[in-house]
C-alpha positions as CSV (number, residue, x, y, z in Angstrom):
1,X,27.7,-20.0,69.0
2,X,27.6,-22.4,65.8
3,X,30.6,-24.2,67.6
4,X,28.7,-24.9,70.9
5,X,25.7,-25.6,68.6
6,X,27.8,-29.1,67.4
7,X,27.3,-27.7,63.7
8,X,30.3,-28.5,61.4
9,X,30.8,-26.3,58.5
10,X,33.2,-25.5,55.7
11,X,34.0,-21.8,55.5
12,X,35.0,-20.2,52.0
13,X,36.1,-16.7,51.1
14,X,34.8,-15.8,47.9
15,X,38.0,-13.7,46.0
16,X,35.4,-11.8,43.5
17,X,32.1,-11.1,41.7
18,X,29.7,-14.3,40.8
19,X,32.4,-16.6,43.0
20,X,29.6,-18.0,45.0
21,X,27.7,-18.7,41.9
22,X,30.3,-20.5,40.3
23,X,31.0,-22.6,43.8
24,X,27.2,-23.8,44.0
25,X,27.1,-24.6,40.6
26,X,29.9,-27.4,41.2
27,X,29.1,-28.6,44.6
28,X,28.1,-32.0,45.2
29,X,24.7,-31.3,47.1
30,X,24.0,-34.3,48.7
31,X,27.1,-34.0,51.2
32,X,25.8,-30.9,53.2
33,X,22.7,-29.9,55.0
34,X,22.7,-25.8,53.5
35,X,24.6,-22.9,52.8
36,X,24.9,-19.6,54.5
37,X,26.4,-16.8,53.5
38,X,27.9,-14.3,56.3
39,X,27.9,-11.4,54.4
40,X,24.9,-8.9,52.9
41,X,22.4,-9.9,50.6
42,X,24.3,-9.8,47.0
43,X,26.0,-12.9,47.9
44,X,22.7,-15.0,48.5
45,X,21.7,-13.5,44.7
46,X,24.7,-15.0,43.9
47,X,24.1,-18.2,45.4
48,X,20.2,-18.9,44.7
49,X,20.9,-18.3,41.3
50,X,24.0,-20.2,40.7
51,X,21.7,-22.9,42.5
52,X,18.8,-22.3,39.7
53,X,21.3,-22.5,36.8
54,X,22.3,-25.6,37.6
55,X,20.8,-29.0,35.4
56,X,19.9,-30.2,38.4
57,X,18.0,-27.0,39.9
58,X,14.7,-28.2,40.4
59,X,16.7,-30.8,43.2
60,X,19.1,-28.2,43.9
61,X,17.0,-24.8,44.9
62,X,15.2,-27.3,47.7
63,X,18.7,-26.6,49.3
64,X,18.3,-24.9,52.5
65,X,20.0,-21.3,52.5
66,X,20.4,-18.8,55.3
67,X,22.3,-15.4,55.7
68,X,24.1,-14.2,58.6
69,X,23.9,-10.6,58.0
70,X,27.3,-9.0,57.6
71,X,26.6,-6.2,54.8
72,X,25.0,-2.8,54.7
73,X,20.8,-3.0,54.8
74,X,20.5,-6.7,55.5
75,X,17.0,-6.5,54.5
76,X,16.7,-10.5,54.5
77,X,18.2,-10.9,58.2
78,X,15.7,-7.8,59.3
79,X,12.8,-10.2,58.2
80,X,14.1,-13.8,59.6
81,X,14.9,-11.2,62.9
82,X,11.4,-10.4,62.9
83,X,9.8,-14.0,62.1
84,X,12.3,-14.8,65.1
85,X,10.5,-12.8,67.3
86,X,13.2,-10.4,68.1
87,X,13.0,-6.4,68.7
88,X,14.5,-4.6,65.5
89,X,18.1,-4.9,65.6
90,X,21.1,-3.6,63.8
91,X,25.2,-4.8,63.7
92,X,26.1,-7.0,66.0
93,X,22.6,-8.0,67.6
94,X,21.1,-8.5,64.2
95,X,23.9,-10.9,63.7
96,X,23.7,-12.8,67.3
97,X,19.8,-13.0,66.5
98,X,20.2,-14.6,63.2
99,X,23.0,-16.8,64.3
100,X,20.6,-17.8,67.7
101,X,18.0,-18.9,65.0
102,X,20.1,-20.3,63.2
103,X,22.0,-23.3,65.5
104,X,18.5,-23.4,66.4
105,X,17.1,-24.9,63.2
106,X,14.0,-24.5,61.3
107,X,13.2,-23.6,57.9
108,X,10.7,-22.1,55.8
109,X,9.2,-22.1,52.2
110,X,11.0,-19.2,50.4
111,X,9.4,-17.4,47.5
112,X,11.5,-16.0,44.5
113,X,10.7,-14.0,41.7
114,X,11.8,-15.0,38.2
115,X,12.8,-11.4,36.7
116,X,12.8,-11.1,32.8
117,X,15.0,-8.3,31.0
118,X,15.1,-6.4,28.3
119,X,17.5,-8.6,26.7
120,X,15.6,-11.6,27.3
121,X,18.3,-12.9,30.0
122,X,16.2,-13.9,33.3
123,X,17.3,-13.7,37.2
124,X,15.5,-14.9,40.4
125,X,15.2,-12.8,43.2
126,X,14.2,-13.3,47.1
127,X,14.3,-9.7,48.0
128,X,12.9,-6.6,45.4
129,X,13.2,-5.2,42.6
130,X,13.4,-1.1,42.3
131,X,13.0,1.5,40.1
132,X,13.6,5.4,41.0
133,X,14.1,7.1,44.4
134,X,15.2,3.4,46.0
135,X,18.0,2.2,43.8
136,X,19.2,5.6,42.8
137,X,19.9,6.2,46.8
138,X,21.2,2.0,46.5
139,X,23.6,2.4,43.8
140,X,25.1,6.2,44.0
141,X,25.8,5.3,48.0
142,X,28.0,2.2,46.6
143,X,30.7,4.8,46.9
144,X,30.4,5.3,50.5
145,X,30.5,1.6,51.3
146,X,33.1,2.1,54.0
147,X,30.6,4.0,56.0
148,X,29.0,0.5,56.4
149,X,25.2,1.2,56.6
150,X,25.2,4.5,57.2
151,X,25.8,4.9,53.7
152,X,22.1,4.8,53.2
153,X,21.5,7.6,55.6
154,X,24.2,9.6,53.2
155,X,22.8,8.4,49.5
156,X,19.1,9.1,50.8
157,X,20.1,12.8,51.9
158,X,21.8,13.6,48.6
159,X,18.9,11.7,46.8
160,X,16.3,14.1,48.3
161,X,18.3,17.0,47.7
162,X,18.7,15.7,43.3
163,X,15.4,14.6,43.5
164,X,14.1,13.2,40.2
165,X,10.2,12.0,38.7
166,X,10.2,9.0,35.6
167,X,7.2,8.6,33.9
168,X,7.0,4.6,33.3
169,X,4.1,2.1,32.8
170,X,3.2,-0.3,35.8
171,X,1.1,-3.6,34.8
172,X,0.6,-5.9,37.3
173,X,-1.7,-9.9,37.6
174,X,-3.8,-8.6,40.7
175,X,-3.3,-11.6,43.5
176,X,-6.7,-13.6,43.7
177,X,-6.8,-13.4,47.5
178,X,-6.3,-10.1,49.2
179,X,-3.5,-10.0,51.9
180,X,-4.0,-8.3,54.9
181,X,-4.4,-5.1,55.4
182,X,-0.9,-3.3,54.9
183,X,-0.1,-2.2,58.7
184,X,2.1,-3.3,61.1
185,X,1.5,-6.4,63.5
186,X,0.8,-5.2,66.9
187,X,2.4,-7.1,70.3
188,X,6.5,-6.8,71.4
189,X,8.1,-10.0,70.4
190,X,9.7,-12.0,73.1
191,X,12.9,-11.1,74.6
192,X,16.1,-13.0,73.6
193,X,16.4,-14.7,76.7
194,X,13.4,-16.7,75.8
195,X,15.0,-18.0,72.7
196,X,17.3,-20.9,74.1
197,X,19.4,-23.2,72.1
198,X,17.2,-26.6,71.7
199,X,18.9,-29.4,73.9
200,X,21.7,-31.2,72.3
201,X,21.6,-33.9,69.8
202,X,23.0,-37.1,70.2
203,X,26.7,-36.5,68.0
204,X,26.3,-37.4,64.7
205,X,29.0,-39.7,62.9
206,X,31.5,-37.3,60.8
207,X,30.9,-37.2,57.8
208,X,33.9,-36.7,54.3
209,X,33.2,-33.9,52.5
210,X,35.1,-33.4,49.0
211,X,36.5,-30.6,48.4
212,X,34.2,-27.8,46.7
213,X,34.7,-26.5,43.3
214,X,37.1,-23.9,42.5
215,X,37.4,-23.2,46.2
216,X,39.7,-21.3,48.2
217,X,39.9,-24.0,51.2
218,X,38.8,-22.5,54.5
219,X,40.3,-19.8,54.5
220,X,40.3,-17.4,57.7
221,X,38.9,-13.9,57.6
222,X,41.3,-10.9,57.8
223,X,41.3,-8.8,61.2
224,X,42.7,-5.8,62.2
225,X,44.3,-7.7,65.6
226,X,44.1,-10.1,67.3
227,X,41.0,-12.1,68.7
228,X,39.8,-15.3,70.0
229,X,39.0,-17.7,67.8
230,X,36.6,-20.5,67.4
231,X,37.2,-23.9,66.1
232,X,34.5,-25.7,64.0
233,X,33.7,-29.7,64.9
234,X,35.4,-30.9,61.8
235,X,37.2,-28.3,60.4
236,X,41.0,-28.2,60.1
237,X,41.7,-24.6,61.1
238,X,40.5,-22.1,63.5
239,X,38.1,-19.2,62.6
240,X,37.8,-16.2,63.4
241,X,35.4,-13.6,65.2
242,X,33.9,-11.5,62.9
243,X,33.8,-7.8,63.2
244,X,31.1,-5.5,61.9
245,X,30.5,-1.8,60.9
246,X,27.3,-0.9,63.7
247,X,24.5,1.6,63.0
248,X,22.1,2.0,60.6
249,X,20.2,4.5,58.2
250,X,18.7,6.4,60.8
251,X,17.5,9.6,59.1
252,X,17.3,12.9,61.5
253,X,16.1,16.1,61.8
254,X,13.0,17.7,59.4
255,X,13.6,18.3,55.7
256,X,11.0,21.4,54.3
257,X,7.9,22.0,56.0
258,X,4.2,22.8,54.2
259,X,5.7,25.3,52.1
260,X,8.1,22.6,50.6
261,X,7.0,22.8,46.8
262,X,5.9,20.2,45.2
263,X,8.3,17.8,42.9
264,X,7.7,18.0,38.7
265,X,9.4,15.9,36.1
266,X,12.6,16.2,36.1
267,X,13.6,18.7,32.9
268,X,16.8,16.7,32.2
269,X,14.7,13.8,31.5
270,X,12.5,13.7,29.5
271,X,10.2,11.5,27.9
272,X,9.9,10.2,24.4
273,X,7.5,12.5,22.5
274,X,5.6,9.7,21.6
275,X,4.9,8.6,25.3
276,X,1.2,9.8,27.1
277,X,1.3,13.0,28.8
278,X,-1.7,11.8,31.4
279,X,-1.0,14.2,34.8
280,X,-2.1,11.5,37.2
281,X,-1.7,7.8,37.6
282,X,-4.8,5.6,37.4
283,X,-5.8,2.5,36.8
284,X,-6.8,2.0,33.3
285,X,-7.3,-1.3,31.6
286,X,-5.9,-3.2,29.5
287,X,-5.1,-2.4,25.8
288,X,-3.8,0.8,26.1
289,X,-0.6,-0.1,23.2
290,X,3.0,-1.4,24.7
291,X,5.7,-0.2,24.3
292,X,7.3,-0.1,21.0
293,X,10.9,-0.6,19.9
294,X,11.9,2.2,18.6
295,X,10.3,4.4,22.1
296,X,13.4,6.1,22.7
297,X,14.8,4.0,25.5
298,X,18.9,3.5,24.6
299,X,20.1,-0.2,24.0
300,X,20.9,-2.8,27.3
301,X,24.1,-1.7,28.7
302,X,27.0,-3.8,28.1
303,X,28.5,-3.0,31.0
304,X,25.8,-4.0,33.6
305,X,26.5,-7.0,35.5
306,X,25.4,-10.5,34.1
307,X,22.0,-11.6,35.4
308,X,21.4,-14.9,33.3
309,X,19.9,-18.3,34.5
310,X,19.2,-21.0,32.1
311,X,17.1,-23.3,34.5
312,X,14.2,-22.7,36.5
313,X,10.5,-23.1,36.3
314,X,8.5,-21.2,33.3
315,X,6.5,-18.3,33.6
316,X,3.5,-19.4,32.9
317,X,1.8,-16.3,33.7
318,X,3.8,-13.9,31.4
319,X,3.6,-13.9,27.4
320,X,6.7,-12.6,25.7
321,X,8.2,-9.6,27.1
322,X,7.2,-6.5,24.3
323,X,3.7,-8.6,23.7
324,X,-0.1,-7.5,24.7
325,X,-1.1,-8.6,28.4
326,X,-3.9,-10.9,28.8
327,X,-7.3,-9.6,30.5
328,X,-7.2,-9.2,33.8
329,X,-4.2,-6.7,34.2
330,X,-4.3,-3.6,35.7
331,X,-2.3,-0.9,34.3
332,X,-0.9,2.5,35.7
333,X,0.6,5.1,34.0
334,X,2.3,8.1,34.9
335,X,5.0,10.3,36.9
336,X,7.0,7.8,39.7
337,X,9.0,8.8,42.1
338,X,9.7,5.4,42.9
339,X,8.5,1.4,42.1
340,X,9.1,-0.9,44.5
341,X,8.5,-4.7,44.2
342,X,9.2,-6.2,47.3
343,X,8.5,-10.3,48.5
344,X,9.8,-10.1,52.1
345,X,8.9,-7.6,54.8
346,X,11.7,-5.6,54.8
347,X,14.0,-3.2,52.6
348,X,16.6,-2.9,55.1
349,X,17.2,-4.2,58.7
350,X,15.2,-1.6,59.9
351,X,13.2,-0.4,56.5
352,X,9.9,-2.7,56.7
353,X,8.3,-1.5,53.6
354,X,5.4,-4.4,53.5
355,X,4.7,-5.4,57.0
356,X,2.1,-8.2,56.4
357,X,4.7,-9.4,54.0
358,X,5.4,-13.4,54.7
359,X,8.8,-15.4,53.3
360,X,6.0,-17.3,51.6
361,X,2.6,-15.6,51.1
362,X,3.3,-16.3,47.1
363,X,3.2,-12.6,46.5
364,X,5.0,-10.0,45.3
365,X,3.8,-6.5,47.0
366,X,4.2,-3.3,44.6
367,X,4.6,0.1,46.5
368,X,5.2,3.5,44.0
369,X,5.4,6.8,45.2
370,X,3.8,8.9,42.5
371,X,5.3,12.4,41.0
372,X,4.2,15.7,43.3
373,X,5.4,14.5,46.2
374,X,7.3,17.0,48.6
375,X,10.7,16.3,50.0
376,X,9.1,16.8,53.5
377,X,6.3,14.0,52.8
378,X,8.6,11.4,51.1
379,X,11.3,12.0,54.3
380,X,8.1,11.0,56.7
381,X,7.9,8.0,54.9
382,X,10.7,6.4,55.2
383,X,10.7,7.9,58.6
384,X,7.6,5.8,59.1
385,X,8.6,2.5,57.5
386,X,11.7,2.4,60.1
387,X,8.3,1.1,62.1
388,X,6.1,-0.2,58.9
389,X,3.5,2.6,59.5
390,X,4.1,4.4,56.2
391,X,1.0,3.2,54.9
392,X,-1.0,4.9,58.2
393,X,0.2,8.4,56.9
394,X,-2.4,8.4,54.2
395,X,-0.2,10.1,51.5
396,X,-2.0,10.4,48.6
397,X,1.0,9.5,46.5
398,X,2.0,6.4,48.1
399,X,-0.1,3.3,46.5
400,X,0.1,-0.1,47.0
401,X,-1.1,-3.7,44.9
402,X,-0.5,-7.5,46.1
403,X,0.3,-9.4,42.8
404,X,0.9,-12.5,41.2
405,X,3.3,-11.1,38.4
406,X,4.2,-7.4,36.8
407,X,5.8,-5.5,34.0
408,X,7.5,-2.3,34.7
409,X,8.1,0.2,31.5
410,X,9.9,3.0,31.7
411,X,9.2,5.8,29.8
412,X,12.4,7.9,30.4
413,X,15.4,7.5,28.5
414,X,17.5,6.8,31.4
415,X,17.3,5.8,35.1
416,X,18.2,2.7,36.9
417,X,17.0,-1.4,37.7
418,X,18.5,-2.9,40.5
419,X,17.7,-6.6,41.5
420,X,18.2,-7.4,45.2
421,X,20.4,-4.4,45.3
422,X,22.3,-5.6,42.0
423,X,22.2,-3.0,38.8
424,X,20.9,-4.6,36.0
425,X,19.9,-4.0,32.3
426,X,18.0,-0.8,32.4
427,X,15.1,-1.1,30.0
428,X,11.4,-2.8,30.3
429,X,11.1,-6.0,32.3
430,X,8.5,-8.2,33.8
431,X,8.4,-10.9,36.6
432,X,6.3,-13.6,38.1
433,X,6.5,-14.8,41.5
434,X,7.0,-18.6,42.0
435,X,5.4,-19.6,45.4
436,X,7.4,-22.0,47.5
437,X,10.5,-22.5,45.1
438,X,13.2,-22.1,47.8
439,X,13.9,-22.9,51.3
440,X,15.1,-20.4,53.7
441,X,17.0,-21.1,57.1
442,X,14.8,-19.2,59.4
443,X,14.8,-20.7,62.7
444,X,11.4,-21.2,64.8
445,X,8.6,-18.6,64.6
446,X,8.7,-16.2,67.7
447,X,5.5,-15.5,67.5
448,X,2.9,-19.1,66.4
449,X,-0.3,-16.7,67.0
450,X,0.7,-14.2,64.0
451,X,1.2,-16.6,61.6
452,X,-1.1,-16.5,58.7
């Protein structure tokens, strides 16, 4: 499809972790158009923020980026597959949509989030950060990976069966303009078939590009036998047709009923004795004292993976991470079964956790799930958000906040932070969402009416 498109391309195999970070940083930008990574969304983590730490990364993040997805939840390609106009899709038709957009052209603004840790180090992300329920499932499934997305189906069944509660501290810079109302757009999108490649351009002269950084060359993809293979305009050697792992975390059957009990903190962990023993979360304003440094919460882990980038814009809307909040905060405290900080639609190619959600709406939507929850009712909702309409159950547990910037505290000595799917430093941190910052490959909008 990119072939018959007339797109020439360079393909590299990255060889291991932070690869792609370290390729972007040395590339000589001016010579190509974007890059895309065919793979899941770690390796656009890798290469936004290799992009950002550059000297140059205020020229540099204006580079257009684009996935074609490849990896387990694909939550990015779910929400360019939606702005596309397509049905949901999963494996192989998720990937034919996105590549469809793709040789189509077409970009979008692309919001990212500048996440502070513990440590002080800062990362940008494009896609969430979680607390609780979501990246316990994410990480503990990592050792099912060969089931390719099923996994998720897998990790979420043994994570409501060990079902745990943290008690943490939520802050969050309410948005000044309220977003639409969290529910899902109504209207199919149009059929593939409407979505034709645009007619052909006139062949553009060929063009020398020096060899990347620390490369690899274009190096084929390993398959387990033969298969056809397609020749990029320009590019010395023939690649080939990717295979993928199909399905997707399709949760069955009915976990509990009305009698299922109710969920308390978890007894194996527990919170500092000097933390608030409030029963409920509710909003409560600002001055209630931050979190000190001797709370109880163990040191930054030396083992979690690096998550450092030394350019980017400041956050002008965050003092120093430790500090009092400025007026104007709203602050929850209490029991979570999960925190979710989410900037696109979805949390999976077919998990849309904020539906309204926009690649650049310039806001960063908080979902959390607090403590006395059932199994049964927490099951429905991510039953629900396979089609967005989570927030139509009306479970009292489940709230929701649009927001500018937050600071998540947790309150339990241990638990775990992921970034875009990454693990991170496990501790307090805050973000800020910078409107605009990136550009994302998206193709043309499906569907012009629904566009805020």
């Amino acid at each position: 499809m990119i072939s018959e498109a007339g797109l020439s391309f360079n393909l590299i195999q990255t060889e291991r972790q932070n690869h792609a970070r370290e390729l972007v940083q040395g590339l000589n930008l001016s010579e190509w158009d974007g890059i895309v990574t065919v793979s899941g969304d770690g390796l656009l983590f890798e290469v936004l923020n290799g992009l950002l730490g550059r000297p140059d990364w205020e020229e540099a993040v204006k580079t257009p980026v684009g996935i074609l997805p490849c990896g387990s939840g694909n939550a990015l390609a779910g929400a360019v597959n939606q702005h596309g106009g397509f049905e949901p899709a999963l494996g192989i038709d998720l990937l034919l949509n996105c590549s469809l957009l793709l040789c189509r052209g077409g970009s979008r603004p692309l919001d990212l989030l500048s996440v502070t840790l513990a440590s002080g180090s800062r990362c940008f992300s494009f896609l969430s950060v979680a607390w609780g329920f979501v990246s316990d499932v994410d990480i503990q499934s990592e050792r099912f990976r060969a089931l390719g997305s099923a996994r998720f189906t897998l990790g979420t069944v043994l994570g409501l069966a060990n079902l745990h509660t943290y008690r943490g501290r939520l802050s969050y810079l309410p948005a000044t303009v309220e977003p639409a109302s969290p529910t899902p757009a109504h209207g199919l999108p149009r059929a593939k078939s409407e979505l034709t490649l645009a007619p052909a351009p006139a062949p553009a002269p060929p063009v020398a590009h020096s060899p990347l950084h620390r490369s690899v060359s274009d190096l084929p993809l390993p398959l387990p036998m033969p298969q056809p293979a397609l020749t990029s305009p320009g590019s010395p050697e023939p690649l080939p047709i990717l295979s993928l792992n199909g399905g997707g975390p399709e949760l069955a059957g009915d976990w509990g009923g009305a009698g299922d009990a109710p969920l308390s903190p978890d007894p194996l962990l527990p919170s500092p004795p000097s933390s608030p023993k409030a029963a409920l979360l509710s909003p409560i304003t600002e001055g209630v004292p931050e979190m000190p440094a001797s709370s109880g919460l163990p040191p930054p882990n030396p083992d979690a993976p690096e998550a450092i980038s030394t350019g980017g814009p400041p956050d002008h809307l965050l003092p120093p991470l430790g500090t009092p909040l400025p007026p104007g905060w709203v602050t929850l405290e209490g029991d979570f079964v999960l925190m979710l900080a989410i900037s696109p639609s979805h949390l999976g190619a077919d998990l849309v956790a904020a539906p309204h959600a926009r690649f650049d709406d310039g806001l960063v939507h908080l979902c959390w799930v607090r403590g006395g929850i059932s199994r049964a009712a927490l099951l429905r909702l991510f039953l629900a958000m396979e089609r967005g309409s989570h927030f139509n159950l009306g479970c009292p547990q489940l709230g929701y906040a649009a927001a500018r910037a937050f600071r998540l505290e947790p309150l339990t000595p241990r638990g775990v932070l992921t970034v875009d799917g990454e693990q991170v430093e496990y501790g307090p941190l805050q973000a800020q969402m910078h409107p605009g910052l990136g550009t994302l490959l998206t193709g043309p909008p499906g569907c012009p009416g629904r566009e805020p």
